[in-house]
Backbone and ligand atoms as CSV (ligand in chain L), in Angstrom:
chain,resi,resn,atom,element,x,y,z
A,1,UNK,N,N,16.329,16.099,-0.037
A,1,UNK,CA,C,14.927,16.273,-0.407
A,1,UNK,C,C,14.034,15.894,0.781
A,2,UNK,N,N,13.251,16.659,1.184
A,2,UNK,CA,C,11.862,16.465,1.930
A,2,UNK,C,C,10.932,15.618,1.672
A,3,UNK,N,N,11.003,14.716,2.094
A,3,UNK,CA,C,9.498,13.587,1.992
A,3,UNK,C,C,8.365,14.195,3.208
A,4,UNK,N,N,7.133,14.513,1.984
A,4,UNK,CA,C,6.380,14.948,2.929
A,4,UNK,C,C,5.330,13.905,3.001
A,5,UNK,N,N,4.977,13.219,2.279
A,5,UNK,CA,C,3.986,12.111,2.250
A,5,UNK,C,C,4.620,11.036,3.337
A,6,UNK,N,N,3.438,10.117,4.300
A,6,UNK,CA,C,3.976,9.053,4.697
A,6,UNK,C,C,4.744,8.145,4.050
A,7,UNK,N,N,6.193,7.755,5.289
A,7,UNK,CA,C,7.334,6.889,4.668
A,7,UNK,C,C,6.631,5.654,4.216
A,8,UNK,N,N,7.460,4.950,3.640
A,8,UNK,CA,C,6.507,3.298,3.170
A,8,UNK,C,C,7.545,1.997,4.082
A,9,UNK,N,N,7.064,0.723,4.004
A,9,UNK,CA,C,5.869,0.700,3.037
A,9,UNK,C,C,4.346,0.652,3.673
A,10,UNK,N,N,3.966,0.578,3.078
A,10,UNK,CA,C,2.640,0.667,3.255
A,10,UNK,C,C,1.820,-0.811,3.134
A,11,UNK,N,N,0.566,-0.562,4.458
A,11,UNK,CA,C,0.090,-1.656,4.187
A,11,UNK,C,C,-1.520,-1.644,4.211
A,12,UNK,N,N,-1.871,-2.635,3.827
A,12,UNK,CA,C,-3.751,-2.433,4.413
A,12,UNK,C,C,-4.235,-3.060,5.217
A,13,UNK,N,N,-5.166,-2.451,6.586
A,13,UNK,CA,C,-5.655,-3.603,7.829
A,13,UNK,C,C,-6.509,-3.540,8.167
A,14,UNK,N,N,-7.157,-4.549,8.230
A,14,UNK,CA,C,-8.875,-4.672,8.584
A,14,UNK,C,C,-8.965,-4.331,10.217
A,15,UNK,N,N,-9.799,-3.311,10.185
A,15,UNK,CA,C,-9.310,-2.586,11.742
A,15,UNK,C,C,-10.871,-3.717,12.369
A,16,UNK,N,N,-11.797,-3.300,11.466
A,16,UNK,CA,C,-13.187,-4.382,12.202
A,16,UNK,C,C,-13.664,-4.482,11.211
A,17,UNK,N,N,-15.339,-4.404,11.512
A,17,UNK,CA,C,-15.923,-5.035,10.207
A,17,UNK,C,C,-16.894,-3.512,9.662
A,18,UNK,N,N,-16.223,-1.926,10.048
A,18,UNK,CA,C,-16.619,-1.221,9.321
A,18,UNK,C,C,-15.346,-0.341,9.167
A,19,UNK,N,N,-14.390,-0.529,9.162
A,19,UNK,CA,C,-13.220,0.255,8.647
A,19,UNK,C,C,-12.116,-0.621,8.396
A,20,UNK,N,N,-11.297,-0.160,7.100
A,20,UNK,CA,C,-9.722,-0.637,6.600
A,20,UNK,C,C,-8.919,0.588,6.524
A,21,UNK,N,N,-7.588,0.367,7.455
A,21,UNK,CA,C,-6.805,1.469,6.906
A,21,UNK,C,C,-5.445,1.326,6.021
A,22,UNK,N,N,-5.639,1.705,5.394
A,22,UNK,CA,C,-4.067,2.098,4.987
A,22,UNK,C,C,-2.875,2.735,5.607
A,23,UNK,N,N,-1.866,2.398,5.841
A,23,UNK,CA,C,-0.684,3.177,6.821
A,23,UNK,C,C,0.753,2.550,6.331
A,24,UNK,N,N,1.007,3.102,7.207
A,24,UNK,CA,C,2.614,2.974,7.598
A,24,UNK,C,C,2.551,1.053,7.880
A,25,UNK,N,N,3.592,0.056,7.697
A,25,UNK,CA,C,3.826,-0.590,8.099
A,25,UNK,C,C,4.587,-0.462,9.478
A,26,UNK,N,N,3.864,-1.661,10.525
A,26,UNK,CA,C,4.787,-1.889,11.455
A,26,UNK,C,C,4.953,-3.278,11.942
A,27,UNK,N,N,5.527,-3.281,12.600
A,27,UNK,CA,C,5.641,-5.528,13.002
A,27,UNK,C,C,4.103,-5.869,13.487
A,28,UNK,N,N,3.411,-5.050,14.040
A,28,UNK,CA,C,1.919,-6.005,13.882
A,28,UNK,C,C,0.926,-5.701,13.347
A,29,UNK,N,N,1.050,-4.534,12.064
A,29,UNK,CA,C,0.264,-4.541,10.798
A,29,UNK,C,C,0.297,-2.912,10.772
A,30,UNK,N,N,-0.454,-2.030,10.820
A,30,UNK,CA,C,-0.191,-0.926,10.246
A,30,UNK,C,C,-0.248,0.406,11.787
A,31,UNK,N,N,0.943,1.212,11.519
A,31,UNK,CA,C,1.657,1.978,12.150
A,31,UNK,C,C,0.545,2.826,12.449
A,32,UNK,N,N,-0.093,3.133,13.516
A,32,UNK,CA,C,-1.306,3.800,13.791
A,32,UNK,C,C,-1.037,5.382,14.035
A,33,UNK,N,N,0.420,5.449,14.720
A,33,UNK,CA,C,0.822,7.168,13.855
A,33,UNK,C,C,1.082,7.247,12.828
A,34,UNK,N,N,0.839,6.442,11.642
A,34,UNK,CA,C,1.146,6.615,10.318
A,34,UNK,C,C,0.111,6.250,9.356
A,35,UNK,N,N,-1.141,7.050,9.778
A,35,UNK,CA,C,-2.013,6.130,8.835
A,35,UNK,C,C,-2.453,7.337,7.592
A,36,UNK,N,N,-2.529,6.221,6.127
A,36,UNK,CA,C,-2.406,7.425,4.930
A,36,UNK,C,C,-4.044,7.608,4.602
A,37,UNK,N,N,-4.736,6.504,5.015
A,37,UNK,CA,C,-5.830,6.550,4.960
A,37,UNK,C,C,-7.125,5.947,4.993
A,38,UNK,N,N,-8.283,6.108,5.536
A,38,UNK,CA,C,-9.292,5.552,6.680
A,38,UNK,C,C,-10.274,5.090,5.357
A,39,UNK,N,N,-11.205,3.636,5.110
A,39,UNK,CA,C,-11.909,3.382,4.472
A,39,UNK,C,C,-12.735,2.876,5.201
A,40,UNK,N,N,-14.194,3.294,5.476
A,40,UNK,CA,C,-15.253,2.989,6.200
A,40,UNK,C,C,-16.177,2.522,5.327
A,41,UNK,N,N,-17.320,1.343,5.815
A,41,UNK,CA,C,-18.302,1.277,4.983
A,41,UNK,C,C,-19.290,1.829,5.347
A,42,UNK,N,N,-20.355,1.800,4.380
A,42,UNK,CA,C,-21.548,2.491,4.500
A,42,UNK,C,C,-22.231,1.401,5.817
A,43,UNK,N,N,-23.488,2.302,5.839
A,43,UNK,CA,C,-24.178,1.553,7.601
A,43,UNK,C,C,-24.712,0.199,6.787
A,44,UNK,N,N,-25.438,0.427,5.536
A,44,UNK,CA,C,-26.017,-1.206,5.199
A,44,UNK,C,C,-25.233,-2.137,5.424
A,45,UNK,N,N,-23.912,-1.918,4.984
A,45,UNK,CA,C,-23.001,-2.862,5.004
A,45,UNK,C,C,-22.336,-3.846,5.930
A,46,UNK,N,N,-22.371,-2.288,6.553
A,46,UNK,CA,C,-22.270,-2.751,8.665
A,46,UNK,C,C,-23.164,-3.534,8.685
A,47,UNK,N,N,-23.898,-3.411,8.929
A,47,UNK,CA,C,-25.490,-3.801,9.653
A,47,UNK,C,C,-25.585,-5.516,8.487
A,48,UNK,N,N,-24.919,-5.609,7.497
A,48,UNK,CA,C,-24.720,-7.313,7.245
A,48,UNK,C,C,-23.993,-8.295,7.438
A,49,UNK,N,N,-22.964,-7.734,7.911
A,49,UNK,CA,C,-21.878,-8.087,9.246
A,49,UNK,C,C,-21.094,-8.963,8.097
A,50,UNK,N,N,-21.121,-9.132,6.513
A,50,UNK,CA,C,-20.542,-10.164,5.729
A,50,UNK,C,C,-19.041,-9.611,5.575
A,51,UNK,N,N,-18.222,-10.081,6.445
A,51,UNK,CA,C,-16.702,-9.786,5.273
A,51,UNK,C,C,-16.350,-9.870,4.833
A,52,UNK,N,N,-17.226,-11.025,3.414
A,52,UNK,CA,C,-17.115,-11.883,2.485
A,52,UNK,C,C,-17.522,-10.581,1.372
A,53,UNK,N,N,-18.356,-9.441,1.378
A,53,UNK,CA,C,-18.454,-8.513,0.724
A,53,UNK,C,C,-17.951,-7.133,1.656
A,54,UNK,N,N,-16.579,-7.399,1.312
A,54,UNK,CA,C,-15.660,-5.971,2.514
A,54,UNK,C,C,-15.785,-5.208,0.871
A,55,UNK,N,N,-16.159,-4.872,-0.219
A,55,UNK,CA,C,-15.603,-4.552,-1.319
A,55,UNK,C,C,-16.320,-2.990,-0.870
A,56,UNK,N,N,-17.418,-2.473,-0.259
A,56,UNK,CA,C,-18.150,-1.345,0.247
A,56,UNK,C,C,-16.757,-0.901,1.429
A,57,UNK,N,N,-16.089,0.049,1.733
A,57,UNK,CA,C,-15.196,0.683,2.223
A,57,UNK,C,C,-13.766,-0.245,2.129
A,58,UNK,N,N,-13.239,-0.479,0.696
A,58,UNK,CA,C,-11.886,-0.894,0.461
A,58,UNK,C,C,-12.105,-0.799,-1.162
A,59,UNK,N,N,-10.844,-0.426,-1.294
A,59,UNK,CA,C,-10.652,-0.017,-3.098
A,59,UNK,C,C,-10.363,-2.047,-3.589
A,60,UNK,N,N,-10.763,-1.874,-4.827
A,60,UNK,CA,C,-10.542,-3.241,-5.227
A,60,UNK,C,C,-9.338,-3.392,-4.854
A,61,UNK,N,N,-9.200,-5.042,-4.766
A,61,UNK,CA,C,-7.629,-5.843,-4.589
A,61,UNK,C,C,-6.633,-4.884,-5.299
A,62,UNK,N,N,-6.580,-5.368,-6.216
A,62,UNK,CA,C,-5.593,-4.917,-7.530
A,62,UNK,C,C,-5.686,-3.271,-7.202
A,63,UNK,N,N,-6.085,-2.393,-7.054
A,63,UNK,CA,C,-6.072,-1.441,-6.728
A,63,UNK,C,C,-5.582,-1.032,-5.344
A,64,UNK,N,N,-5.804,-1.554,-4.563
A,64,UNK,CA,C,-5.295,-1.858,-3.110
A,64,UNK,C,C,-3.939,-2.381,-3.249
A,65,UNK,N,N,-3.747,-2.534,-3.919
A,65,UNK,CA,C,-1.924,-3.491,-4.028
A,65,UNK,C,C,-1.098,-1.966,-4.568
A,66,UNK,N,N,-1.733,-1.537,-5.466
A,66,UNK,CA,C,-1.019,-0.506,-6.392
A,66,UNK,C,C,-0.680,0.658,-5.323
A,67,UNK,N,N,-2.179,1.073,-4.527
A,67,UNK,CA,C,-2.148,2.264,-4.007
A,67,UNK,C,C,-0.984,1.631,-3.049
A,68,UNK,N,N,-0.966,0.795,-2.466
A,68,UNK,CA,C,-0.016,0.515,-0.999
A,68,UNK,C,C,1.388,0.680,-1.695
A,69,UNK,N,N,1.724,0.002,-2.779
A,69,UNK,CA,C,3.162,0.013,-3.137
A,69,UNK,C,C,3.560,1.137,-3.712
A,70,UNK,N,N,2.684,2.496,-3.524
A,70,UNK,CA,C,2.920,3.755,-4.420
A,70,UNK,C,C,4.511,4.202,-3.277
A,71,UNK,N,N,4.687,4.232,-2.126
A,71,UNK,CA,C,5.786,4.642,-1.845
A,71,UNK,C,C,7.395,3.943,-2.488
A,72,UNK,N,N,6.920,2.353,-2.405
A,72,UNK,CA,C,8.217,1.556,-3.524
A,72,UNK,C,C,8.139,2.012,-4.505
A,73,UNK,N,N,7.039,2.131,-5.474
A,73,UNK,CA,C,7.214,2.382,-6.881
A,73,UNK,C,C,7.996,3.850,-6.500
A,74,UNK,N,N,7.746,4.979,-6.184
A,74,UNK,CA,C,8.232,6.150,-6.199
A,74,UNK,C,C,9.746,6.136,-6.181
A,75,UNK,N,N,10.503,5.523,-4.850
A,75,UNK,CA,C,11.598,4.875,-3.913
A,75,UNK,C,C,12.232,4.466,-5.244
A,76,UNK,N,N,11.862,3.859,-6.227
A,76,UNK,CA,C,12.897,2.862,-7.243
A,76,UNK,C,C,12.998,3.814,-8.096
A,77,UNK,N,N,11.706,4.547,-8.425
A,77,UNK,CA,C,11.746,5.853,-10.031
A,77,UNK,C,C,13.015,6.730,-9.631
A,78,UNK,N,N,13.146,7.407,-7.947
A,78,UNK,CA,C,14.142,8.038,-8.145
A,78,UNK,C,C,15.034,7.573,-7.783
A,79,UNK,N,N,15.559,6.259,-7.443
A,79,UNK,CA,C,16.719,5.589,-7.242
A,79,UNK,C,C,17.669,5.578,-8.266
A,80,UNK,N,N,16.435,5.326,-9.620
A,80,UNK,CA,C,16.950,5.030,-11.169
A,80,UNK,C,C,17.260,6.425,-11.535
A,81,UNK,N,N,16.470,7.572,-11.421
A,81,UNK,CA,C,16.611,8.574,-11.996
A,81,UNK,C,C,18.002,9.211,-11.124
A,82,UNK,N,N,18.537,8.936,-9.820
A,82,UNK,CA,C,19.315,9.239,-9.528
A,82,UNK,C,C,21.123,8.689,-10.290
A,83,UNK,N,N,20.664,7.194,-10.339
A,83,UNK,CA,C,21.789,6.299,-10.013
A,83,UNK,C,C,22.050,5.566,-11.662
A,84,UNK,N,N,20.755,5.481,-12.160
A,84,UNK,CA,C,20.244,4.844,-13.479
A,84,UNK,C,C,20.564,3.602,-13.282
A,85,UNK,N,N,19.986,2.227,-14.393
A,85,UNK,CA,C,20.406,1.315,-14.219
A,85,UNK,C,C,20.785,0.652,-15.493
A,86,UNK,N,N,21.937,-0.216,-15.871
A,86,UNK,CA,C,21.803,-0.930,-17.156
A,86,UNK,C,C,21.823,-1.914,-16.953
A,87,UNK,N,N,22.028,-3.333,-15.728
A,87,UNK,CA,C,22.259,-4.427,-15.507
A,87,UNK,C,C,21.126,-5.263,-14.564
A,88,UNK,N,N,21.121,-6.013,-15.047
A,88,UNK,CA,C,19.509,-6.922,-14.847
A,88,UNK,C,C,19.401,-7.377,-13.281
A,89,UNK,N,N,20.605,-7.170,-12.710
A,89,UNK,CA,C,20.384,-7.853,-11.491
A,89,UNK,C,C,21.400,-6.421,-10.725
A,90,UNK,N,N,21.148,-5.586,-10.669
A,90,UNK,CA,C,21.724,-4.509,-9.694
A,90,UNK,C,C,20.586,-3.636,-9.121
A,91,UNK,N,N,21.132,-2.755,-7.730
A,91,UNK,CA,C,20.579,-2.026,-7.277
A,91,UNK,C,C,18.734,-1.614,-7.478
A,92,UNK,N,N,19.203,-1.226,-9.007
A,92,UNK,CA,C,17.990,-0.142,-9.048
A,92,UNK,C,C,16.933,-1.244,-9.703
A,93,UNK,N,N,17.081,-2.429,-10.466
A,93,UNK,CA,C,16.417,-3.438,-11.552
A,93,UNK,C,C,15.666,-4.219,-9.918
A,94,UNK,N,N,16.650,-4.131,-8.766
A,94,UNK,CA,C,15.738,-5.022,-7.923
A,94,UNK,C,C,14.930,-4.642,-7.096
A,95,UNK,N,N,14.909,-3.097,-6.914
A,95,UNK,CA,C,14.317,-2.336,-6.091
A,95,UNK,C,C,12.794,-1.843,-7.357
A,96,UNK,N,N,12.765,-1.747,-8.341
A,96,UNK,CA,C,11.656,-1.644,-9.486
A,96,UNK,C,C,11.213,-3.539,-9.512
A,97,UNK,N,N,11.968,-4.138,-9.797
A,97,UNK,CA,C,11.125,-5.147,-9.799
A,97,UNK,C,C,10.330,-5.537,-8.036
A,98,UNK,N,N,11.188,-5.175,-6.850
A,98,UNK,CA,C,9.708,-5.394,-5.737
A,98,UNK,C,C,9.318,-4.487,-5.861
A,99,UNK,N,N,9.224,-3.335,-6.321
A,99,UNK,CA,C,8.210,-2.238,-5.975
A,99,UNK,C,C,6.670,-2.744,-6.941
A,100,UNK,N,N,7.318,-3.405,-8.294
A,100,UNK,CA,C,6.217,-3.791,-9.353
A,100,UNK,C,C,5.435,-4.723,-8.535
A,101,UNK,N,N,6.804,-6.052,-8.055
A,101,UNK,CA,C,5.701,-7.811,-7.697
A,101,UNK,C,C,4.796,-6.804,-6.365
A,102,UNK,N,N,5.206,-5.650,-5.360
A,102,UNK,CA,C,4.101,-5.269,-4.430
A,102,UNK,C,C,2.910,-4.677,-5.302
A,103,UNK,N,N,2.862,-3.728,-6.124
A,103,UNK,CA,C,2.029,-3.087,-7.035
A,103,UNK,C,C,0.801,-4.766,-7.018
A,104,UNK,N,N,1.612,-5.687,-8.370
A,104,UNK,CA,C,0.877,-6.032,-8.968
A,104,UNK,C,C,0.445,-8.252,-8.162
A,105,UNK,N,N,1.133,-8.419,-7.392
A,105,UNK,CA,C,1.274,-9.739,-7.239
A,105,UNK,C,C,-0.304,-9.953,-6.424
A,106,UNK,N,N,-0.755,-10.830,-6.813
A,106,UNK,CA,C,-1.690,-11.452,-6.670
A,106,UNK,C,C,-1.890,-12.846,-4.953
L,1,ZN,ZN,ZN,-21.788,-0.511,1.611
């Protein structure tokens, strides 16, 4: 099968204080030939220099966790749908449970 979407995982990086991207992971934060996607803020926002309100060009937290771990979550659905799983601690139960704690961990 063809993966046409960027590989994972995925991460989010405060490039300055008017753009976050989403990308590709790499060892010093996100893979800059791999980026899934650019969040800029508006100019007011710029122009208040607060990064204490980054919430103007970045999807909420919890939303930001979900979108990044969409390549794990995918990675485990067809692992299971390939391989299936019935045992609490194999293959496919541990690859769905990190794909979830990236989704949802706080
Ligand atoms: Zn704004």
């Amino acid at each position: 099968m063809t993966k046409k979407y960027t590989p994972g995982p995925w991460v989010w990086e405060l490039q300055d204080k008017s753009e976050t991207i989403l990308g590709k992971q790499s060892s010093v934060g996100v893979d800059l030939e791999n980026i899934v996607l650019s969040c800029v803020r508006c100019e007011a926002c710029q122009k208040q220099n607060n990064l204490d309100s980054f919430r103007c060009g970045m999807p909420e937290p919890a939303d930001a966790k979900l979108i990044a771990a969409a390549p794990d979550l995918l990675a485990a659905c067809e692992y299971v749908l390939e391989h299936g799983t019935t045992k609490p601690n194999d293959k496919a139960s541990t690859m769905l449970r990190e794909a979830v704690r990236r989704a949802t961990e706080v």
